[in-house]
C-alpha positions in Angstrom: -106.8 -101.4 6.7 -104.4 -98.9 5.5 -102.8 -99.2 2.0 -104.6 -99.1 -1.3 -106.3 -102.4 -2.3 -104.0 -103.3 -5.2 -100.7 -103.5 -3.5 -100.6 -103.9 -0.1 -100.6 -107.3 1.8 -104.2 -108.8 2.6 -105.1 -110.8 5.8 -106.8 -113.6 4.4 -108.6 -116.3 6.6 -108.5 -119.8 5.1 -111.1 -121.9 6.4 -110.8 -125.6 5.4 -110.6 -129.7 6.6 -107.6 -130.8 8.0 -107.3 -134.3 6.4 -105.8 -135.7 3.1 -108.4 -135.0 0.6 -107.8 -132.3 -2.1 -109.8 -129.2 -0.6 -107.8 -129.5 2.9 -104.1 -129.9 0.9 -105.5 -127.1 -1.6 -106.0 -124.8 1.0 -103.2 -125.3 3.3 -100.9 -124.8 0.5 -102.7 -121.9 -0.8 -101.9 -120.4 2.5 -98.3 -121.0 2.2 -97.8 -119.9 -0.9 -100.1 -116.6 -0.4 -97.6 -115.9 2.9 -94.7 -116.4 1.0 -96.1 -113.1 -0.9 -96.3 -111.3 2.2 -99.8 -111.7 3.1 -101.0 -112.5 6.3 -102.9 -115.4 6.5 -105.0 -117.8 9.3 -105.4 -120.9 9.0 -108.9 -122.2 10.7 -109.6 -125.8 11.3 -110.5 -128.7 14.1 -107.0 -129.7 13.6 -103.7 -128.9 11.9 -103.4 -129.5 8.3 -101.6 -132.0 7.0 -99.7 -129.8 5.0 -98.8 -126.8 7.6 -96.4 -129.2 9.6 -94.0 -126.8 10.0 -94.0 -123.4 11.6 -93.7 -120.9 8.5 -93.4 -116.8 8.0 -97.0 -115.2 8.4 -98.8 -118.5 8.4 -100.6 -118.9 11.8 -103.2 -121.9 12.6 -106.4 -121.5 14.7 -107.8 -124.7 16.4 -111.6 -124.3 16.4 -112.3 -126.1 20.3 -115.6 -128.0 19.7 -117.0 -129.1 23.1 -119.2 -131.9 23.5 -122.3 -131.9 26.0 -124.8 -134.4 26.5 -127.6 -132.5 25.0 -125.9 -133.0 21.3 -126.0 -136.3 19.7 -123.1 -134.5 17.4 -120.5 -131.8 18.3 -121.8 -128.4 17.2 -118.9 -127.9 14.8 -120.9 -125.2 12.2 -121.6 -122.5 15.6 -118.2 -123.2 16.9 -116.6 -122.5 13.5 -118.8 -119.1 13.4 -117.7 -118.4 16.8 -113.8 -118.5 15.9 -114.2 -116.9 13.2 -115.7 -113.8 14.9 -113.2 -113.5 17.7 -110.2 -113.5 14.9 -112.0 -110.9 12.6 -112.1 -108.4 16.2 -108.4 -109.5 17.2 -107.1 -109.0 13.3 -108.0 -107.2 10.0 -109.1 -110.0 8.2 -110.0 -108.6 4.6 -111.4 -112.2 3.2 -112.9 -115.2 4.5 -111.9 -117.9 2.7 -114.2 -121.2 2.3 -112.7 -124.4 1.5 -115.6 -126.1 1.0 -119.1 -124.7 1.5 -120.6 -127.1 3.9 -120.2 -125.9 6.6 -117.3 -123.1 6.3 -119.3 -120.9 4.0 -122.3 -121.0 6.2 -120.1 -120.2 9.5 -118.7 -117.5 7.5 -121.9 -116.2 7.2 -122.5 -116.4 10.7 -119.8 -114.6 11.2 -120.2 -111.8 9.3 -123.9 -111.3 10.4 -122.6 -111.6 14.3 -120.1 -108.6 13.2 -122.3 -106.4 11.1 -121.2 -103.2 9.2 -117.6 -103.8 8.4 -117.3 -107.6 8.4 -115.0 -109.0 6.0 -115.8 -110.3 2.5 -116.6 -113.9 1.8 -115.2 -116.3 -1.1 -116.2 -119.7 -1.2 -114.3 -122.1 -3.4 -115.9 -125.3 -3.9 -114.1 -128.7 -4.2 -116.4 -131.1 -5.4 -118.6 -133.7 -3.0 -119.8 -130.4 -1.4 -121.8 -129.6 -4.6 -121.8 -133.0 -6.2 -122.8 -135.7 -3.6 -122.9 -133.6 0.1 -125.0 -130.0 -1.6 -127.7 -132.5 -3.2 -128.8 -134.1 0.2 -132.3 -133.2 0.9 -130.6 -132.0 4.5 -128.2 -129.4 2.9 -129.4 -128.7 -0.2 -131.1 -125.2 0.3 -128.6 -124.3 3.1 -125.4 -124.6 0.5 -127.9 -122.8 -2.5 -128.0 -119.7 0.6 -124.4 -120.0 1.4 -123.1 -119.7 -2.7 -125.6 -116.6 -2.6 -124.5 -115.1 0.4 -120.8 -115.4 -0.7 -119.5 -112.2 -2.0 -117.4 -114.6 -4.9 -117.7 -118.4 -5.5 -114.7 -120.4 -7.3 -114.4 -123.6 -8.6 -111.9 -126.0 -9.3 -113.2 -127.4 -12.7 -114.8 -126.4 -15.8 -116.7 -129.4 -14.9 -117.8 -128.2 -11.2 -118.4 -124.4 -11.9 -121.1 -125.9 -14.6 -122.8 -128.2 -12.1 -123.1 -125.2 -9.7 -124.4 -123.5 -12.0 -126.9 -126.2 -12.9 -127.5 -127.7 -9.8 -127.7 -124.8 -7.4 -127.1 -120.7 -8.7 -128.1 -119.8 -11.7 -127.1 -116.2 -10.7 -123.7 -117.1 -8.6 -121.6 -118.3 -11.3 -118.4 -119.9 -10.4 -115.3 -118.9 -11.4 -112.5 -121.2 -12.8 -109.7 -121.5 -10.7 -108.1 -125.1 -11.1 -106.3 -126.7 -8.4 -101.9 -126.3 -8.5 -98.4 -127.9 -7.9 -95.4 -127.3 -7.0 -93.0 -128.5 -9.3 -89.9 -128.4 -7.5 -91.7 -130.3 -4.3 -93.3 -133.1 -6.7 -90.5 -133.8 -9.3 -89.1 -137.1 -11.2 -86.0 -135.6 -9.5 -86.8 -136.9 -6.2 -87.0 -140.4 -6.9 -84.9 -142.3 -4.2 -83.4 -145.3 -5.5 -83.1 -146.5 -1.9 -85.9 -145.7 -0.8 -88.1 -147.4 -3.9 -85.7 -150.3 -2.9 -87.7 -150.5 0.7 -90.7 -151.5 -1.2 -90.0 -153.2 -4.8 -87.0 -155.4 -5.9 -85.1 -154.2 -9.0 -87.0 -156.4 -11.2 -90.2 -155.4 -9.9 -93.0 -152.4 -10.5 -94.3 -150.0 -8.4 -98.2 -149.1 -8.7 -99.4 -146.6 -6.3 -102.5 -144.8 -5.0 -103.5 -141.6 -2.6 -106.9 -141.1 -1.5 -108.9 -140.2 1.8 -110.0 -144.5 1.5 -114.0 -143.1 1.0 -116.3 -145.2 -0.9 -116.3 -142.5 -4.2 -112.6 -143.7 -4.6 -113.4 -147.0 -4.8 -110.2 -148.0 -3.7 -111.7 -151.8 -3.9 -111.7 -151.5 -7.5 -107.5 -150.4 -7.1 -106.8 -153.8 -5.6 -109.1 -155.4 -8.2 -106.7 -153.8 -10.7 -103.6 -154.9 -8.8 -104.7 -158.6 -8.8 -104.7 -158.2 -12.4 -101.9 -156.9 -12.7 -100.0 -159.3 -10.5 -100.6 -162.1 -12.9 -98.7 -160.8 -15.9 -96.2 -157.9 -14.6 -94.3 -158.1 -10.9 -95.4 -155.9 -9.0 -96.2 -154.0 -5.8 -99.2 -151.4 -4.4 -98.3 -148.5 -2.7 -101.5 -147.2 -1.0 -101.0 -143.6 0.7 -103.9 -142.6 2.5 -106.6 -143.5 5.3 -110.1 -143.6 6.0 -113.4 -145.6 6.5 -113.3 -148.0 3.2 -109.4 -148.9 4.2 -110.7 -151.8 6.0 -112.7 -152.9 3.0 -109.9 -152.8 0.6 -108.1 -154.4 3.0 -110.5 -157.2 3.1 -110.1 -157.4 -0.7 -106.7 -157.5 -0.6 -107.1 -160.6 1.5 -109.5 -162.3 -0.5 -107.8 -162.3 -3.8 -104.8 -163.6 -2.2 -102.2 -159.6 -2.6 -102.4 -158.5 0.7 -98.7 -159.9 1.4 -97.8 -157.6 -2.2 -99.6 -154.4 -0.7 -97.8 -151.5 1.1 -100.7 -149.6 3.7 -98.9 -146.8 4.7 -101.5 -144.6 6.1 -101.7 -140.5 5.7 -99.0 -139.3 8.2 -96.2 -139.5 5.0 -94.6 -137.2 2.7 -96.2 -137.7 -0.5 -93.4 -136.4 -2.3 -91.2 -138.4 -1.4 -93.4 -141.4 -2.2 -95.1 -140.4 -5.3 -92.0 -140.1 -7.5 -90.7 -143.9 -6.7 -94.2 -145.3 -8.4 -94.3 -146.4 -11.9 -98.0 -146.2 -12.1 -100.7 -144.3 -10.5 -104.7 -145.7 -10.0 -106.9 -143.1 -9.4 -110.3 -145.3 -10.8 -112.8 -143.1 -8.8 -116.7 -142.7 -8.8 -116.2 -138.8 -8.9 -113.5 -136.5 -9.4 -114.2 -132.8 -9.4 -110.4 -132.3 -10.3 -108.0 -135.2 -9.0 -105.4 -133.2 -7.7 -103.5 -136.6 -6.0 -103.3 -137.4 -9.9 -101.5 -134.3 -10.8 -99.6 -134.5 -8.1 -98.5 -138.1 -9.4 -97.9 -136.5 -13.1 -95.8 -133.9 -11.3 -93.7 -136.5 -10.5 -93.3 -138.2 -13.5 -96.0 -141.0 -13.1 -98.8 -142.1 -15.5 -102.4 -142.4 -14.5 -104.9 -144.4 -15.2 -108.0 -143.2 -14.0 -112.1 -142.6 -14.5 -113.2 -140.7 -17.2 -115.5 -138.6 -14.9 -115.8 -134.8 -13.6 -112.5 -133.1 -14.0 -110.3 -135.5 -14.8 -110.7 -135.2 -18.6 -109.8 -131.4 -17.9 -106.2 -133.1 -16.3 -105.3 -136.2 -17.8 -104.9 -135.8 -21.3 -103.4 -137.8 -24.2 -99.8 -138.8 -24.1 -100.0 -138.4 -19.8 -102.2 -141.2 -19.3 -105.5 -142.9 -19.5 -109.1 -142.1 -19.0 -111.9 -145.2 -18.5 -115.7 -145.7 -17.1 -116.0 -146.0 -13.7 -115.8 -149.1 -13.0 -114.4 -150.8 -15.8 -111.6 -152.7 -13.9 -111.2 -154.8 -17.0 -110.2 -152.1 -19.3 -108.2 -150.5 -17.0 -106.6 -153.5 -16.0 -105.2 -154.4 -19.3 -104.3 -151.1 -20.3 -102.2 -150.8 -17.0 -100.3 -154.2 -18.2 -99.9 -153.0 -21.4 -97.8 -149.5 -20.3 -95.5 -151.9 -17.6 -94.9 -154.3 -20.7 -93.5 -151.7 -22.8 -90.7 -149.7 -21.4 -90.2 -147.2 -24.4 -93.8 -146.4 -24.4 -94.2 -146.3 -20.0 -91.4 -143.5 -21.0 -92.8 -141.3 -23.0 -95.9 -141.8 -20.8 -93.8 -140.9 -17.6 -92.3 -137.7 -19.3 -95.6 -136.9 -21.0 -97.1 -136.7 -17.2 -94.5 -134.4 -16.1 -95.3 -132.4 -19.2 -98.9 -132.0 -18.4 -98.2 -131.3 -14.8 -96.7 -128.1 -15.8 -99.4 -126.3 -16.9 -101.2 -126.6 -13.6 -98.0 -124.9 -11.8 -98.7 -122.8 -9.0 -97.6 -119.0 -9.7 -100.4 -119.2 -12.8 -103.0 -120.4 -9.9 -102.0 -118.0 -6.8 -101.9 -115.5 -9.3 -105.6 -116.3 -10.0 -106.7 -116.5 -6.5 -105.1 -112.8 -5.2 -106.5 -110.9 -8.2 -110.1 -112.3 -7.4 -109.4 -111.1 -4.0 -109.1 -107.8 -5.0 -111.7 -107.8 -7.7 -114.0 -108.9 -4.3 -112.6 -106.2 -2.2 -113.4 -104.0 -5.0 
C-alpha cells in the first residue's frame, strides 16, 4: 500500500446483489464511476451485475461459486461470500470492503477480516433500505445486522430517512452517514427519447405510463395496474413495466382480470433502462416502502413525472413542481391525479422539465465525491 492516503488510487471491494433493485444498480455503478477515477475496484457477487455488462478499465467481477450439498436445505451463500472475500484480500491490496447491503455482505466482510487478522482491510457498510427496514427487524437477523453496523468501521445511508431509522431501530452509537443515491445525466436524459422506438409501443395519439421495479410485494406493482385501469378509461394509453420478479405473476393476473393485459408491455429486466425510461410520459412508483426510489430519479432524469407514495425517502426526492407524493395505497388519488397531468399538456410540461430539474441535484460527481472522501476519512 504505497502512496499517501489522500491521493493515490484505492482498491476498493464492492460487495452487492446482482439484480435490478437499487442497492445492486447503486453499487455496480459506484464501481464504474470510482474506476473511471483510477481506482481499482472488484466487484463481488453470485452473478454479474446488471449494470457491469461490458468489460471496463479497472473494473474486474468476482463470481462467489456457491455449491450445493445435500446436508443444506439452502446454499451457504454468507461462508461462501466470506471465503472470496478472503482469497482476494491475499491475491490484492484491497484498502475497503464495501457492503451493499448488510445482510449478509457486512457480516461476510466480517468474516473476512477476522479469517485475515492484523492487517485486514477496513469495512463500510452502506445500507439500502429493506435490510434495515423490513429484512434487519426479523427476529432471525435482527441482532446479527445490529453486530454487523457495529463491527463496520463506517456505515452510510441512502436517506435522511434511513440513517434515522438506523439510528432508531438498531445503533444508537453507529450513526449513518448521508450519502444519497446518484445519476448520470448524460445516460438518463430527455435527449434520448427515440421517436421510433416510443412508436413500437404507443400510437401518436396515445400515452406512455411506465414502471421499474424488482416485481416484490413492497412495490405493489398490483396497485400500478389498478392505476392503469383507471387511467385507461379517460386518457389512451399504454404500461410499460420494466422489471421481474416473484409478484410479476400477480400483476399479471391483475392485468387479466380488469380486462388491460392486451394494453400492457412486460418486458422483463434484461433492457436498457435508458433507453426506455425517456419514451414514458409518466412514471408509477406507488410503493409500500421506499428508502430512496432511485428507479424514480432515474425516471426524472429523463424528463418524466412521478407519481409515487409519500413514504421513506421519497419525500427527500420528489418534490413540488417534479411530481406527486400520496398514501400508500391510495389508488384513487393517485389515479386521478395521474389523469389530471395527461389531460393537460402545458402543465404535463412543466412537470416533465421540472423532473429533469430535480434530477440534477442528485448528479453523480457531488455523490462519488462523497463516497471517496469517506473512504479516506475510514482509512484514516
Amino acid at each position: 500500500m504505497e502512496g499517501p492516503l489522500t491521493d493515490r488510487p484505492l482498491h476498493i471491494a464492492i460487495i452487492c446483489h446482482p439484480t435490478i433493485g437499487g442497492s445492486g444498480v447503486v453499487a455496480a455503478e459506484l464501481g464504474i464511476a470510482l474506476a473511471e477515477r483510477g481506482h481499482e475496484v472488484h466487484i463481488v457477487s453470485y452473478l454479474r451485475p446488471v449494470r457491469v455488462t461490458e468489460a471496463k478499465p479497472r473494473v474486474h467481477f468476482h463470481e462467489v461459486p456457491v455449491t450445493r450439498y445435500p446436508l443444506f436445505q439452502y446454499p451457504p451463500y454468507t461462508l461462501a461470500l466470506a471465503t472470496k472475500l478472503a482469497v482476494l484480500c491475499r491475491e490484492h491490496p484491497i484498502d475497503i470492503l464495501h457492503a451493499h447491503y448488510a445482510i449478509p455482505h457486512a457480516v461476510s466482510a466480517y468474516l473476512c477480516r477476522q479469517m485475515l487478522g492484523e492487517g485486514a482491510p477496513k469495512i463500510v457498510t452502506t445500507l439500502h433500505g429493506t435490510d434495515i427496514t423490513l429484512l434487519g427487524l426479523d427476529e432471525s437477523f435482527y441482532e446479527i445486522t445490529r453486530f454487523s453496523l457495529q463491527q463496520s468501521d463506517g456505515v452510510t445511508a441512502v436517506s435522511g430517512y434511513l440513517a434515522r431509522e438506523t439510528q432508531e431501530r438498531f445503533c444508537t452509537d453507529c450513526p449513518a452517514e448521508i450519502i444519497y443515491n446518484f445519476i448520470d445525466l448524460d445516460r438518463f436524459s430527455p435527449a434520448r427519447r427515440d421517436p421510433a422506438l416510443r412508436a413500437k409501443y404507443v400510437c401518436p395519439d396515445e400515452f406512455l405510463v411506465g414502471h421499474l421495479s424488482n416485481f416484490r410485494w413492497v412495490k405493489r406493482p398490483q396497485d400500478v395496474i389498478k392505476i392503469f385501469h383507471r387511467v385507461t378509461q379517460h386518457i389512451p394509453s399504454r404500461l410499460l413495466l420494466v422489471g421481474d420478479g416473484p409478484d410479476r405473476e400477480t400483476a399479471e393476473r391483475v392485468a387479466e382480470e380488469l380486462g388491460v393485459h392486451d394494453r400492457i408491455y412486460f418486458v422483463g429486466s434484461d433492457q436498457n433502462i435508458e433507453e426506455l425510461l425517456p419514451l414514458l410520459d409518466l412514471f408509477l412508483l406507488p410503493s409500500e416502502q421506499e428508502s430512496f426510489g432511485l428507479a424514480a430519479l432515474e425516471a426524472m432524469a429523463c424528463g418524466v413525472p412521478v407519481i409515487a407514495s409519500e413514504v421513506g425517502g421519497l419525500p427527500e426526492l420528489v418534490t413540488e413542481g417534479s411530481g406527486f407524493l400520496f398514501p400508500v395505497r391510495d389508488v384513487e388519488a393517485m389515479s386521478r391525479k395521474a389523469i389530471e397531468i395527461l389531460s393537460d399538456r402545458a402543465a404535463h410540461a412543466r412537470l416533465k422539465q421540472g423532473a429533469r430539474e430535480r434530477a440534477m441535484a442528485f448528479e453523480r460527481t457531488k455523490t462519488v465525491d462523497q463516497y471517496e472522501a469517506y473512504y479516506r476519512r475510514v482509512l484514516g
